[in-house]
C-alpha positions as CSV (number, residue, x, y, z in Angstrom):
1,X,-86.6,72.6,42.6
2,X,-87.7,73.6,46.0
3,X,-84.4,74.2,48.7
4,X,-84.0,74.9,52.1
5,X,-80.6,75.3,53.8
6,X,-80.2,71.6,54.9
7,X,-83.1,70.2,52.2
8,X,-83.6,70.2,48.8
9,X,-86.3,68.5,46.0
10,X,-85.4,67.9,42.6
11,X,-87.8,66.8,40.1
12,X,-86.4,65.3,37.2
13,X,-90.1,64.0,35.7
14,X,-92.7,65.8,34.6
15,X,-95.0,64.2,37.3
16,X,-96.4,66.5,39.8
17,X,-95.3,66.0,44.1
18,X,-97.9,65.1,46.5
19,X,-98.3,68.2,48.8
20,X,-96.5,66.7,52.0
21,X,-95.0,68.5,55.1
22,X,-91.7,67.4,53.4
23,X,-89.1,69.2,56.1
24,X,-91.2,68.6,59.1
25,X,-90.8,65.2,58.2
26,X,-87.2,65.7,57.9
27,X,-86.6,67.5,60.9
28,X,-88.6,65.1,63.0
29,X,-86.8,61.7,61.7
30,X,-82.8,62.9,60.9
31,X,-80.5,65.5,63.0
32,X,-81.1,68.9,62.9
33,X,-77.9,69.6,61.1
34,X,-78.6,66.3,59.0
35,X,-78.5,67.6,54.7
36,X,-80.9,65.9,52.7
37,X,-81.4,65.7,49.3
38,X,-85.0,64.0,47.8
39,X,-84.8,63.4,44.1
40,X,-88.2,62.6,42.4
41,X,-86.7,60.0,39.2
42,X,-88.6,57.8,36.7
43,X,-88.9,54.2,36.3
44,X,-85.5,54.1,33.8
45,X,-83.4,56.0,36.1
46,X,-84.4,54.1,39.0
47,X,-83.7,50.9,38.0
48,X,-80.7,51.9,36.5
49,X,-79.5,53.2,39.8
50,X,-80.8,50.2,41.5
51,X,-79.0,48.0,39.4
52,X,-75.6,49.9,39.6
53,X,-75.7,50.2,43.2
54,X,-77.4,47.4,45.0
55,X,-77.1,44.6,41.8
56,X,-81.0,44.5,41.6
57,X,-82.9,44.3,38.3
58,X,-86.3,45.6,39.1
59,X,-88.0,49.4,39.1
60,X,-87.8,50.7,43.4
61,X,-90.6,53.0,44.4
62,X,-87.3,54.4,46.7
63,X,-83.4,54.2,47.3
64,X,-81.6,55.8,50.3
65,X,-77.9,57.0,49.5
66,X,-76.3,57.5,52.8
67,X,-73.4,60.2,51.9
68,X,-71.9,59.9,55.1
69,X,-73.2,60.7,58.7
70,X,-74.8,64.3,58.3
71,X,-75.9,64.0,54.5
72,X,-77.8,61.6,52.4
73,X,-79.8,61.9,49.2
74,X,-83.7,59.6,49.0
75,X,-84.3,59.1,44.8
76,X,-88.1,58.2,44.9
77,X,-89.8,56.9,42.1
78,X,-93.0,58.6,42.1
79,X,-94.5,56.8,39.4
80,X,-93.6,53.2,40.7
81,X,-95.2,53.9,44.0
82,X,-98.6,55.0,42.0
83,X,-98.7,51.7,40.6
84,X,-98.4,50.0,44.0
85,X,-100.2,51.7,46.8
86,X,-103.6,50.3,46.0
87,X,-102.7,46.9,46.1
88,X,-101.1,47.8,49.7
89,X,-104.6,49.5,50.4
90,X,-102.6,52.5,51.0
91,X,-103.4,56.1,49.8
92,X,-100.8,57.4,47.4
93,X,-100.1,60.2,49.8
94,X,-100.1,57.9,52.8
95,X,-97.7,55.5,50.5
96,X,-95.2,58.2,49.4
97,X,-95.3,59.9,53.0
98,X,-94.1,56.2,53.9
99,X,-92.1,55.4,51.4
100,X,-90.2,58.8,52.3
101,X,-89.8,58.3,56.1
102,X,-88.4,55.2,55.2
103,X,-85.8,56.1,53.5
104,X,-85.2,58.4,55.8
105,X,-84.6,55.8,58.6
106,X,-82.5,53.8,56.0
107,X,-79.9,56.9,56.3
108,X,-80.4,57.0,59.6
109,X,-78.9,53.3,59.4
110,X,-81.8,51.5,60.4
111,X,-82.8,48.1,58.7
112,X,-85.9,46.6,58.0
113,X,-87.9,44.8,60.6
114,X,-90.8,45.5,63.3
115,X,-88.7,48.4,64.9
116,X,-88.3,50.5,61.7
117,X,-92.0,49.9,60.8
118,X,-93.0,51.1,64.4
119,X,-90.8,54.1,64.3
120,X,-92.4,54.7,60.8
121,X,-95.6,55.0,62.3
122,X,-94.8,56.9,65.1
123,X,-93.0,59.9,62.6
124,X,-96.4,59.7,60.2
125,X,-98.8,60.3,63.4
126,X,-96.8,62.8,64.8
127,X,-96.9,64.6,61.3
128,X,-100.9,63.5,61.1
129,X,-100.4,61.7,58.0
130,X,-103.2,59.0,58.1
131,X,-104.3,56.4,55.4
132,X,-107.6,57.3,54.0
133,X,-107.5,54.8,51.3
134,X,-110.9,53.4,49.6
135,X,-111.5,50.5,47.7
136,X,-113.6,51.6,44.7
């Protein structure tokens, strides 16, 4: 588990976390004062939680719990989003840096459309996370 006042990751797998500049990427997209949690889960524990608390049936690569306005917890499923970058012709780390400033946004109460995916973009070239993905 790696904690900082106002952020904390949690692995629960066994799977290793793309190196990312995790609390930059905080502090650039939420307050200041803004708690976050970011809790790395499997495929079971993802759906599950998906299932119990949007009524979905499927495995998310990432779920955005809004706690109220200053704290929030992002369960990513780090496994889920290896199996789908490529076909998105996305890096991994591109995909999870992605996948993680979106669910930031998501507490931040934003919804999905061509404003979120412009603002996502904006946060990951201000953090100079690019896409360097290759077809093979």
């Amino acid at each position: 588990m790696t904690a900082n006042k106002n952020f904390s990751i949690t692995n629960t797998t066994k799977g290793r976390i793309p190196v990312l500049p995790f609390f930059k990427m905080k502090e650039l997209a939420l307050p200041k004062n803004y708690t976050l949690s970011l809790v790395i889960v499997g495929d079971t524990r993802s759906q599950r939680l998906n299932e119990q608390y949007r009524g979905k049936n499927y495995i998310p690569n990432v779920l955005s719990f809004p706690l109220d306005k200053y704290t929030g917890e992002i369960v990513l499923n780090l496994r889920q989003a290896r199996r789908e970058h490529a076909a998105r012709e996305e890096s991994y780390e591109y995909f999870v840096a992605l996948l993680i400033v979106h669910g930031m946004l998501h507490l931040k109460g934003m919804q999905h459309g061509s404003t979120m995916e412009k603002r996502e973009q904006q946060l990951l070239s201000k953090l100079n996370i690019t896409n360097t993905f290759r077809s093979r």
